[in-house]
N, C-alpha and C positions, 0 to 999 in steps of 0.2 A: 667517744660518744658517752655522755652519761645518760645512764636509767635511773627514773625516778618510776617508784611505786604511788600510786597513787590511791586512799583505801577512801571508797565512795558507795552507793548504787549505783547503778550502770544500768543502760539497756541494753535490752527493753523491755527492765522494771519501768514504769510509770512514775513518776514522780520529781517535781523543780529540781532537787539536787542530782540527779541521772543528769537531767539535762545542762544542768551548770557544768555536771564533768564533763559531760560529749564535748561541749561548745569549747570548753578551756583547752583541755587535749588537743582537738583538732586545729585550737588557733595556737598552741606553743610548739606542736610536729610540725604544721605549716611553715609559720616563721622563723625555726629554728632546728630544722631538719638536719642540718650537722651538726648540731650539738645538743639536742635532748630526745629521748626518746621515752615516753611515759608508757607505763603498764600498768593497769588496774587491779587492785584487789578488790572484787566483788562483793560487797555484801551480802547476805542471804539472809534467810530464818526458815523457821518451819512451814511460815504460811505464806516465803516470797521464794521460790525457785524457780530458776531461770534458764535457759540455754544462752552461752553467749560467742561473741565472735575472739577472734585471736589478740584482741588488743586485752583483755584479760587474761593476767597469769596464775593469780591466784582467788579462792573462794570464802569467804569468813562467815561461816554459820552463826550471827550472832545469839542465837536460841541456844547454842550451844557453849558453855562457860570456859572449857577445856580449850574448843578450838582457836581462843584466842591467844595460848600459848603455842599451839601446834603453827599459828600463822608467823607469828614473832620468831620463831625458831627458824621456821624454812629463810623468811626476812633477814636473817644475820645470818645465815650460812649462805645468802645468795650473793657472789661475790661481783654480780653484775649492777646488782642495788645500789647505789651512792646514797641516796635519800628518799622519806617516805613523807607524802601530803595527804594529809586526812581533812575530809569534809566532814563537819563536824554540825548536826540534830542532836539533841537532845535526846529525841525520841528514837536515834537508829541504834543507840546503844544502850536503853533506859533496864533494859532485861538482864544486866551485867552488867551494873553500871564502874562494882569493882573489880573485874576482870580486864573491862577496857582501862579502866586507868592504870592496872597492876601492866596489860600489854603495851602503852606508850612509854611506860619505864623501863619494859625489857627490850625493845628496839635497841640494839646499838649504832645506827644509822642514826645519821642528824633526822628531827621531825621540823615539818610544817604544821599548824593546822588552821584550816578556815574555818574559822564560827558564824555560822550563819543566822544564829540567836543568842544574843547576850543579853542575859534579863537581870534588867538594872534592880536597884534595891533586895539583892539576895537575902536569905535568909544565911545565918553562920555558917550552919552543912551546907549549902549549895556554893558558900564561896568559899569554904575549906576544899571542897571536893575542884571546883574549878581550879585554883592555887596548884594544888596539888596537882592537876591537869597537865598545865600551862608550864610548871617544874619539868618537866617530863618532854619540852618542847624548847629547838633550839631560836624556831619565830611563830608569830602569829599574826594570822590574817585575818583582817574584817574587811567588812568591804562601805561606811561610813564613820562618817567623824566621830556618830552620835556614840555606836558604837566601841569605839576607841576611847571614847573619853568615858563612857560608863567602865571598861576594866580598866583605864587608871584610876575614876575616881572612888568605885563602887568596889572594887576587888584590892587594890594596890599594886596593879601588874606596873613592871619600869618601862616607861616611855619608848627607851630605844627596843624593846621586844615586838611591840607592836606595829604593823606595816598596815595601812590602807591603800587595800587595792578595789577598785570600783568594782560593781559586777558589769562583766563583760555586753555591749549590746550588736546588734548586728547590722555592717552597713548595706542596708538595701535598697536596692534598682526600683526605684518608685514607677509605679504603673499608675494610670489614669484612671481616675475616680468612676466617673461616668462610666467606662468601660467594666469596671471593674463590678458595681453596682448590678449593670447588666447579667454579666455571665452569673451573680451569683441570684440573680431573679427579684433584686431589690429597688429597683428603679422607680424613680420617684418617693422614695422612701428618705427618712431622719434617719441613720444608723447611731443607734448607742450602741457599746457591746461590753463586755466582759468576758475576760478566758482564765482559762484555767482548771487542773482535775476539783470536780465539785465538792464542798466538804460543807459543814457549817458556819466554818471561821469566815467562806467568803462573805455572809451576809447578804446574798442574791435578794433575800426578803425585803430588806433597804430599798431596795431601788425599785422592785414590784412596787411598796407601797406610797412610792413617792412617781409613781406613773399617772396614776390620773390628774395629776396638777401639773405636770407634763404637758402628754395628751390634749389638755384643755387648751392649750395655747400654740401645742404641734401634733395636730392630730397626726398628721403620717409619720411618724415618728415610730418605731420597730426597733426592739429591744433585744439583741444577739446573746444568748448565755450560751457560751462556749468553750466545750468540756467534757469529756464523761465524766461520770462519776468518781471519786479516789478510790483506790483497789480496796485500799486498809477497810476505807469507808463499807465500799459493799462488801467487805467480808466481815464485819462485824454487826452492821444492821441494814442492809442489803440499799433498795433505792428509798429508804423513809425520806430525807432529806428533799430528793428531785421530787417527791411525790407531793411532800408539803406545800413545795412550790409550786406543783402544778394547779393543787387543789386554790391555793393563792390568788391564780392569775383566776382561774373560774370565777373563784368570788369575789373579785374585783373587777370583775366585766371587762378584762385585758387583752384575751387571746386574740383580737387582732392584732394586737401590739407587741407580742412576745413572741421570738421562736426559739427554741433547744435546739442545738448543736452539736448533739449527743457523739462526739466524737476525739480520740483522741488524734488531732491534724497533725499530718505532717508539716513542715517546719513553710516549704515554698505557699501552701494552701494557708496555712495559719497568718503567715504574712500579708496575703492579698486582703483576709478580712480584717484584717484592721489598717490595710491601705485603704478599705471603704468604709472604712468607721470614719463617724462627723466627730462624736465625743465619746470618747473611753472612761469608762467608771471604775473605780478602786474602791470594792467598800469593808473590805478585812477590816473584822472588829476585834482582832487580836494589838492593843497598841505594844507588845511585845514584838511584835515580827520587825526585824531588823529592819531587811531588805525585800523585794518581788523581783522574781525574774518577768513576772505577765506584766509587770506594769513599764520595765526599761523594754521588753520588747514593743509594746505601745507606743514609745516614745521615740524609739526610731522607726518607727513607722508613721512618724507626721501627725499622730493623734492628739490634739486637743485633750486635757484629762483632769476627771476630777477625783481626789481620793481625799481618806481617811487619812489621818496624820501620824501615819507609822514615820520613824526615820527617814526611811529613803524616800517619802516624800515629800515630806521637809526638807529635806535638803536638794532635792532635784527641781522643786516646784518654785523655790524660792526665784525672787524677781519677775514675778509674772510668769511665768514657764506652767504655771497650772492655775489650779483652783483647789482649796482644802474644805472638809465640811467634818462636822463633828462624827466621833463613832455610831451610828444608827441611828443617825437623824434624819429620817428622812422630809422631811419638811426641806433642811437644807438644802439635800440632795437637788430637791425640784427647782429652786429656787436656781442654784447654780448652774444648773443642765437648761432652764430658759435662759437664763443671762447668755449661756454659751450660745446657745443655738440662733438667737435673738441678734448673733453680733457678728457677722463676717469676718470682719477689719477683726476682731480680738480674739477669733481664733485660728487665721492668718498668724494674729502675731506671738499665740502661742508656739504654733506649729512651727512656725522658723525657729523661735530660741531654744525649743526643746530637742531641734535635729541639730543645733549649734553644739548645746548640751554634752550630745551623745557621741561625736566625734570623737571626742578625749577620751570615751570608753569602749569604744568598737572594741571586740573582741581581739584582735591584733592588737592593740595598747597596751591591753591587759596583758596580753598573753610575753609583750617586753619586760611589763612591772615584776611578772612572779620569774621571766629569766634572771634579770637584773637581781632579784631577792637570792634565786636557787646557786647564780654563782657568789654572793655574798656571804652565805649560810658557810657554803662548799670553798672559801676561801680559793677561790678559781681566780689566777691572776687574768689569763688571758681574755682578750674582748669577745663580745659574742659574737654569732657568726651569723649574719641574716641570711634568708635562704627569698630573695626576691620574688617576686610575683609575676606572672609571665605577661608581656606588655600587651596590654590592650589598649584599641584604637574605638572601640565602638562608640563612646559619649562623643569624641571628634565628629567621628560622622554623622552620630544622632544630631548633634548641634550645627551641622551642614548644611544648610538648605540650597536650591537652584543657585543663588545669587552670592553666597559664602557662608561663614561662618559666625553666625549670631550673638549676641552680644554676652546675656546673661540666661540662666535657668530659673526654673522655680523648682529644687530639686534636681533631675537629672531629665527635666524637660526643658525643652525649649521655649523663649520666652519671646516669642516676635516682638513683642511690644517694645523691648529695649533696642530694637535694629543693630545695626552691626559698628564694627571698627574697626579701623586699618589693622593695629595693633594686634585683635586677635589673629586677624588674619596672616598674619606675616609670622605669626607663630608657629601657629597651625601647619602653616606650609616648612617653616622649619622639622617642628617635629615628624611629619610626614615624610619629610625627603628623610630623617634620620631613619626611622622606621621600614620604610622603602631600602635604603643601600643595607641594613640588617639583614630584609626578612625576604626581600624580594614581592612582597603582599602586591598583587597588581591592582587590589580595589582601592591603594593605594590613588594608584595617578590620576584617576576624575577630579580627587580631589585638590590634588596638588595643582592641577589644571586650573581649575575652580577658583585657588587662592591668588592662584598669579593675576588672571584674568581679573578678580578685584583690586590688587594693589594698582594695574593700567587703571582700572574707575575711580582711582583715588587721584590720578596723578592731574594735574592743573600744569595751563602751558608755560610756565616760568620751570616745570621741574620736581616742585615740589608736592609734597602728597597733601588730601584734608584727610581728618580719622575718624571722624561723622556722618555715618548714614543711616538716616530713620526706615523705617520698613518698607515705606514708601521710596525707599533707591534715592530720597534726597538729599544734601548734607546739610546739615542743622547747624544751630545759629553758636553751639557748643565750639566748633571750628575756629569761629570766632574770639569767643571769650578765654580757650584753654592754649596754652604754650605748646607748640606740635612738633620741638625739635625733638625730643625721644622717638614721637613716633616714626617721625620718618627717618631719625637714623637707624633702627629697627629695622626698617623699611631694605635700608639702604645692607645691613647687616645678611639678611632674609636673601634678597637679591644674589648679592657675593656667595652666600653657601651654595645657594642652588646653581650659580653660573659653575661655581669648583667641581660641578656633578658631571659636569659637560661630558655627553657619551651616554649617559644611564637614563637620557630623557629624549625625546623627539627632540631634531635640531632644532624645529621652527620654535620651540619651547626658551632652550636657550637664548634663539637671539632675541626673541622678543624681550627676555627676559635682561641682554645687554643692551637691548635699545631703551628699555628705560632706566637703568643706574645711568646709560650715557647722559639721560637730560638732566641728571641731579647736578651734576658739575659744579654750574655755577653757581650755587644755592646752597651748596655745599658750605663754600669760603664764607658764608654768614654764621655756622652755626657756633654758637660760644658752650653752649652745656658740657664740660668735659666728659659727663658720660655719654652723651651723643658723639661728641669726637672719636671717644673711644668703639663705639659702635660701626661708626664709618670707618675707622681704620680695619677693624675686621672683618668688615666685610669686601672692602677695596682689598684689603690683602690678601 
């Protein structure tokens, strides 16, 4: 097992980079439980102390210039350590900022580190001191192109040092709008929203004042600012900022339109509101900020979005996947937030391509790219070890209905409108019967039942099956125009597994289930697809 140190914030400090490490940790322990095992070194300071739980091992007072050799120290004499991954602010090291870089020089451990701001056109000290950094580091991680291409172009870092890994997002169990709407008391409402710990840089004001031209054309339209305030924030000028805003919406005649969310949510609650956001707004008027973690969690969450033109929205938004508007414009703002809300069909076809998007970045992706890196660094010949997922049936059944097994989703709902097909169904009952002789799951067999009793309503008295049925239980004129020897040797495949179970199922199940492969017989000797052939062999065998 190797240990990697990990030197971050952690909670439950508050802040985007805490939560980058929680997320990353729990998806590289997950996925790769016999082979990595991460342990945190804590951040702190004077004005950030924390209690925390046992996934941190060690503490680094950055207020304190010394402790940064006392942590390097314990770090090479810990002989359990193989390598350390630092998240890397600006600002979580700016109080020493020569002691941290004198510390990643005395690591004798390979480093990582991820930079989560790289600010292009440096000034000479800021890219000496970066250089100098980066020296001190065996890889480095960004997580955009943009990114990447400012430290080769802007610093002169070499190509092969630099790794892009996406930030991580998270695949979520879509819930129902309508419902969801309800429980949170917003019903019949336009949801816009925004999240995130409050600060200045979000620019909340942007979007106040691009509300009444909004409004004007969606009056129920309801405006979610969601967030408390940033700790840093209220410990240096307490709520000025939310207060600005509040006084804002007063003098703009808004407060039916706006509510505070004065909250830092937990991850499951955080999800549902912007499962019921219509359109998400991005209006960070930092165009230094690399990446958001508030804006990819948006984005797998089916949100429609409009933002400012940091990096990672550029590069996320491109090909229609968004909408962009300039830094504090709000004029724009409004402009683009009617077009959205104005267009059903275009932000449908947002919301598909931006969950397409995010697949390639679920959290588990991510969490392969930095093993894949961690055994490359660590010149680790052997392969990694996946640590699988325990099998779940529930989208099966969700997508189950009386009559079978439904065709397509929208998300991880069911979409009656595409009616069913033989094909899935003979699947289904595949994987069911697998699932069933594993695990013994008895809510198993309705369904297995269910799948049988469809492929008989598919079957036609020559023997052979159609694979088209509209919602309406009719078979469609698809039957007609598509080639249907796959499906029904599938069919035929399907059949044969479940007859090989013989004992593990009611008999009356079986035979019905040999009475119909017996009527394929002769319908058989027509079929020429060899991978159909090859289907019916396996399943007659």
């Amino acid at each position: 097992m190797t240990e990697i140190i990990c030197i971050t914030t952690y909670p439950p400090r508050e802040c985007g980079i805490a939560t980058f490490s929680d997320d990353l940790i729990h998806a590289i322990e997950t996925k790769f439980a016999c082979s990595f095992t991460i342990k945190v070194c804590a951040l702190a300071s004077s004005s950030e102390q924390h209690i925390y739980n046992d996934q941190v091992k060690y503490i680094l007072d950055t207020s304190k210039a010394n402790e940064y050799n006392n942590i390097a120290d314990r770090i090479n004499e810990d002989s359990e350590v193989k390598m350390v991954l630092i998240q890397h602010e600006f600002g979580l090291y700016a109080e020493h900022k020569e002691a941290f870089l004198a510390f990643v020089h005395c690591i004798k451990k390979p480093v990582l580190i991820v930079f989560h701001t790289v600010l292009p056109h440096p000034s000479l000290t800021q890219k000496k001191y970066l250089i100098r950094l980066i020296d001190g580091c065996s890889a480095v991680i960004v997580m955009t192109q943009t990114s990447a291409g400012i430290l080769e172009g802007d610093y002169g870092i070499e190509k092969e040092k630099i790794n892009i890994i996406p930030h991580g997002t998270h695949l979520v169990s879509h819930k129902d709008k309508k419902k969801l709407k309800a429980k949170y008391n917003v019903t019949g409402r336009r949801i816009l929203s925004t999240f995130g710990l409050l600060s200045p840089g979000k620019s909340i004001e942007t979007t106040l004042e691009a509300l009444p031209a909004i409004i004007k054309k969606n009056p129920n339209v309801l405006f979610l600012i969601i967030g408390k305030t940033h700790p840093t924030i209220i410990k240096q000028v307490g709520e000025t900022y939310r207060n600005m805003l509040q006084n804002k919406i007063i003098e703009l005649g808004i407060t039916h339109s706006v509510r505070f969310v004065n909250l830092y949510l937990e991850l499951p609650i955080l999800l549902e509101y912007l499962q019921l956001t219509d359109v998400y707004l991005f209006t960070s008027d930092d165009p230094n900020q690399a990446v958001s973690g508030t804006f990819v969690y948006a984005l797998s969450c089916g949100c429609p979005i409009i933002a400012t033109p940091i990096p990672h929205a550029l590069e996320l938004l491109k090909d229609n996947s968004g909408l962009i508007f300039d830094f504090n414009n709000s004029t724009q703002l409004a402009e683009a937030t009617n077009r959205l809300l104005g267009n059903e069909k275009l932000r449908s076809k947002m919301r598909i391509a931006g969950l397409q998007k995010t697949a390639a970045t679920a959290w588990e992706n991510t969490a392969i790219a930095y093993a894949h890196l961690f055994n490359k660094v660590l010149e680790k010949e052997q392969s990694l070890i996946y640590s699988l997922p325990p099998i779940s049936i529930a989208h099966i059944k969700r997508m189950s209905r009386s009559f079978g097994m439904i065709q397509f989703s929208k998300g991880n709902r069911p979409d009656i409108k595409t009616g069913y097909t033989l094909d899935d169904n003979v699947r289904a009952l595949m994987a069911l019967c697998h699932v069933y002789v594993r695990t013994k799951d008895p809510s198993c067999e309705k369904y297995i039942k269910k799948y049988l009793t469809f492929i008989r309503y598919c079957q036609q008295p020559d023997g052979s099956f159609l694979n088209y049925v509209d919602k309406q239980l009719a078979f469609t004129t698809q039957n007609a125009e598509i080639n249907l020897e796959d499906s029904n040797a599938r069919a035929i495949y399907a059949l044969g597994y479940f007859i090989s179970l013989r004992g593990k199922f009611p008999d009356v199940w079986t035979e019905d289930a040999t009475e119909i492969i017996e009527q394929t017989f002769d319908m058989i000797m027509k079929m020429k697809s060899p991978r159909s052939i090859a289907y019916i062999i396996k399943g007659l065998y």
